[in-house]
N, C-alpha and C positions, 0 to 999 in steps of 0.2 A: 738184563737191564744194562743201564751203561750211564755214560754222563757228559756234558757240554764243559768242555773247556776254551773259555773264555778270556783268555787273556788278552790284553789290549795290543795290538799287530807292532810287531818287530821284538816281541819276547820270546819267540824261536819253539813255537805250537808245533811245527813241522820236525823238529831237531826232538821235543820232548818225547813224541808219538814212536818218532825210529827208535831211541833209546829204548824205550819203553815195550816195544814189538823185540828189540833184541835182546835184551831181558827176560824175555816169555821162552826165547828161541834158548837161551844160556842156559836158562834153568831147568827147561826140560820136566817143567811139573807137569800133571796129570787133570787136566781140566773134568770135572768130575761132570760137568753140565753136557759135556757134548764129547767129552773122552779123548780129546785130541792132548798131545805128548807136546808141550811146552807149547809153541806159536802152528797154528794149523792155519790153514788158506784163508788169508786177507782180500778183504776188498777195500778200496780206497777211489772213495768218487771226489772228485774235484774240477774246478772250471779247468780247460782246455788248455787256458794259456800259463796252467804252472804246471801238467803232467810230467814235462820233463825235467823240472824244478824238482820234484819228486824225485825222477829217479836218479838226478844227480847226488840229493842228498842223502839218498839209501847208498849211494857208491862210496859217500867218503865218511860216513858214519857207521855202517853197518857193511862194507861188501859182501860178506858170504851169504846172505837174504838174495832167494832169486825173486827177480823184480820183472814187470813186464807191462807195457801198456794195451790197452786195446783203445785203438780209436784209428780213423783215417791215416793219422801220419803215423805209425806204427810201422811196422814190417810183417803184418800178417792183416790179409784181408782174407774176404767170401768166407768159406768154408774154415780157411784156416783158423780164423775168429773162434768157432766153437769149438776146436780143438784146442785152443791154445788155453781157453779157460779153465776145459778139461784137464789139462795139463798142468796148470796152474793149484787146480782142489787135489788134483793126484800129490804132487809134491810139496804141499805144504806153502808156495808159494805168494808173492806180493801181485794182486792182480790192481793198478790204477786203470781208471776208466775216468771220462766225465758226465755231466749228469743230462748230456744227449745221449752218451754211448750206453748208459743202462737203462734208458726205455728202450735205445734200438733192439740192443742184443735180451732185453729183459727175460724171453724167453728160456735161454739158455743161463742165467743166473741167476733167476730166483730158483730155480729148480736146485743149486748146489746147496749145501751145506758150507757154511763161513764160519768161520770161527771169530773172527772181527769185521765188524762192517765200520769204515773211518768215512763222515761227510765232509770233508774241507771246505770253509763257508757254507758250513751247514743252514745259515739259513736262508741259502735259496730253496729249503725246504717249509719255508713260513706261509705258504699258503695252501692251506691243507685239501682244499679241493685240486689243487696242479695236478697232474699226468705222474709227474715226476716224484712229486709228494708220493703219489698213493703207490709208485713201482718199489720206490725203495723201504716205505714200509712193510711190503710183501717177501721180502728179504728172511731167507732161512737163518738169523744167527741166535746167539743169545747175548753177544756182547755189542753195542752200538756206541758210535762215539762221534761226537758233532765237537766241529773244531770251527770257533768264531769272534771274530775282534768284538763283533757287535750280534752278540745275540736275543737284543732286548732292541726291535726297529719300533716298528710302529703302533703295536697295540697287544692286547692281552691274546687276545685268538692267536697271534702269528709264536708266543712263548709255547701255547697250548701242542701248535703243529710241530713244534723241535721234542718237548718234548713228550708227545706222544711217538718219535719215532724212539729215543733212547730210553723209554720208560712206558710200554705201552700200557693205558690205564691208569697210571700215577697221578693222575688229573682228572681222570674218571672221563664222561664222552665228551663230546663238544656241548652240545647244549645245555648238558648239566655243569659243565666248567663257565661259561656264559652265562647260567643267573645266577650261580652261586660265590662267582668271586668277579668275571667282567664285566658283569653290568654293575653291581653296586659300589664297584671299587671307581666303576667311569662315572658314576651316579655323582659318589662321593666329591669330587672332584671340583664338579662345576661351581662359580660363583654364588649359584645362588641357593646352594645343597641348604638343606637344612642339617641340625645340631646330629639328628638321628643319621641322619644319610651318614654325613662325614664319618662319624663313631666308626659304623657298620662298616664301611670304607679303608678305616684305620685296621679293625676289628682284619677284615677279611683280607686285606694285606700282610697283615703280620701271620696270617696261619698261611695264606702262598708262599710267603719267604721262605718260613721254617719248611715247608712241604719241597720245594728245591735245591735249599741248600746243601747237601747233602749231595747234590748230582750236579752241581754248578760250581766250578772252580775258576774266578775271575781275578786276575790279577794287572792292578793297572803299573805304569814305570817308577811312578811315583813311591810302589810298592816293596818296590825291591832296588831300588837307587842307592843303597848304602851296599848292596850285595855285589851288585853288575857296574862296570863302565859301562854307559850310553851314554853317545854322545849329544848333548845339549839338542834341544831342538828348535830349528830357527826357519823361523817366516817372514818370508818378504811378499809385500805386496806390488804387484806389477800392472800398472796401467795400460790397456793394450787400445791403439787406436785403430776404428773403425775402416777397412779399405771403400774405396770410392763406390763401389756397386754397394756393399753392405751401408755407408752414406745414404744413398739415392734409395735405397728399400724401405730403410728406417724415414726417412724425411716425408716419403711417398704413403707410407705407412701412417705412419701419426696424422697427415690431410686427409685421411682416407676418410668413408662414409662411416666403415666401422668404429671408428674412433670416436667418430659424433656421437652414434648409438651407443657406443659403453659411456659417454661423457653425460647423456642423456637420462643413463639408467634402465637405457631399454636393452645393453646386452651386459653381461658380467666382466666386471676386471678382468678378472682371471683371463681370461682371452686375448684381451690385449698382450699381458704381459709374457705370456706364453709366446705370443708370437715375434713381441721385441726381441724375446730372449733368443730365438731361433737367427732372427735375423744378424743378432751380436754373434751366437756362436759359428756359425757358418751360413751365408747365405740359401746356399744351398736346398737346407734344411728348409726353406720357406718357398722358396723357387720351385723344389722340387730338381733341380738340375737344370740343363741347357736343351732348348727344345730341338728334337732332332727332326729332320725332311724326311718325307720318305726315300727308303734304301741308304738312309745314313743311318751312321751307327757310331758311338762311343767313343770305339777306336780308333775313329776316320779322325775327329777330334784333333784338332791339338793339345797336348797334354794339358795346359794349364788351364781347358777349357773345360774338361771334362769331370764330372761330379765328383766335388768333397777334395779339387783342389786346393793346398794348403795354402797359398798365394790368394788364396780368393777370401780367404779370415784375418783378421788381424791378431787373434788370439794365437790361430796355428804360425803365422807367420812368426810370433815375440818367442812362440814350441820352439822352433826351426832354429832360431841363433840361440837359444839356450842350451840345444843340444849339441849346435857346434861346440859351444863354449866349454861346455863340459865334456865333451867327448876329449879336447885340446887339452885340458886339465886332468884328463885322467881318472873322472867321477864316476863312480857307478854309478 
């Protein structure tokens, strides 16, 4: 079993996990589940663009932990990949990967034995028919651990898929978790519930709680504010003005036939606004890009021409001088 830690993002889930794996490695205890001698071979799946986020933090928290990635920008491809994983369960090692590179290589890692499995924004595991859902539940360990600012998105099913990876059956199947606490709990809900609905609602909430809590450790800053400095947090709102092509799209857009027909009721909102939206955030996105001739190509382009130019948004454009600005200031 294992459990979702949840604290809300800039509480340092990443710094807790290192200490807490070098703690397993200091102590040297005798895991009685799988017999491994204090910290045995880690896995650590997580998006792409923090893997080496990861290993810098394993450098300055923990150095003696050997750490390794597998994925494209790594320094071992082909073959060398399933050696190094190998290499990795031999020595007790930190294997990160992302949650492309363990369907790719899946063959070669479900087959090990782990002694921790760690999901980083575990819940891109929330949808439990995925690819990815169903490789890393396949997963040789006995200890699981899902690390997430937001582990409670959109609905009961997607709670169900987290955890069912860190507590397989704790929730019993899916369709017996679906009528016995997500439908009468969505039942309960609606406007027009009746007295019974709500109750049962109530009722069947309060036994999910208790049935998690135990395995769900959530801590917002609010929490711990008299513990920690954090610094204030401040939002500003920034108005970004529309460039002349995303003008003309939008203008051309709202005249349109389609417009009529959602104004009419003979197409849905929702259409509309999805494609205003597209238009606001980058042209592009609604264009589809610059039409090219034939035997032309992207590159021929002039840069400012070519797809998901920042010049061509007004949004990336207000990106552009912010980063100057702050780059000039010294901001991370």
């Amino acid at each position: 079993c294992g459990g979702i830690l949840g604290d809300e993002m800039g509480l340092g889930k990443t710094i807790q996990v290192i200490a807490f794996l070098a703690g397993l490695r200091v102590s040297e205890l005798k895991d009685k589940d799988t017999g491994f001698q204090g910290l045995g071979p880690t896995l650590i799946v997580c998006p792409t663009t923090v893997m080496h986020q990861w290993v810098k933090e394993f450098h300055q928290w923990f150095p003696p932990l050997r750490v390794a990635i597998l994925h494209e920008s790594g320094t071992f491809n082909g073959k060398q990949r399933s050696r190094l994983i190998a290499n990795m369960v031999q020595f007790a090692g930190v294997l990160i990967t992302s949650y492309t590179g363990v369907t790719q290589h899946k063959e070669d890692i479900i087959t090990r034995r782990w002694h921790y499995v760690i999901l980083d924004e575990g819940h891109k595991i929330r949808n439990p028919d995925a690819q990815v859902t169903l490789v890393v539940k396949q997963l040789k360990t006995s200890h699981r651990i899902i690390l997430s600012g937001s582990p409670m998105q959109n609905n009961l099913k997607e709670l169900w898929s987290l955890f069912d990876f860190v507590f397989p059956g704790k929730l019993g199947t899916l369709p017996v978790f679906l009528e016995q606490f997500a439908v009468p709990i969505t039942q309960g809900g609606y406007a027009n519930a009746s007295q019974v609905q709500v109750m049962t609602a109530f009722k069947c909430a309060t036994v999910l709680k208790d049935t998690i809590a135990p395995y769900l450790l959530r801590r917002m800053k609010a929490d711990v504010k008299c513990h920690v400095n954090l610094p204030e947090k401040n939002e500003q709102v920034l108005f970004c003005r529309l460039t002349e092509e995303q003008r003309n799209l939008y203008k051309n857009y709202v005249e349109s036939g389609e417009v009529s027909r959602i104004l009419e009721g003979r197409l849905k909102i929702f259409m509309g606004l999805i494609t205003l939206r597209k238009i606001c955030n980058h042209p592009d996105l609604y264009s589809g890009g610059p039409k090219l001739y034939p035997g032309e190509t992207l590159e021929s382009l002039p840069e400012e021409e070519r797809y998901g130019h920042w010049k061509k948004s007004g949004k990336m454009a207000v990106v552009e001088t912010l980063l100057r600005l702050w780059n000039r200031q010294g901001h991370r």
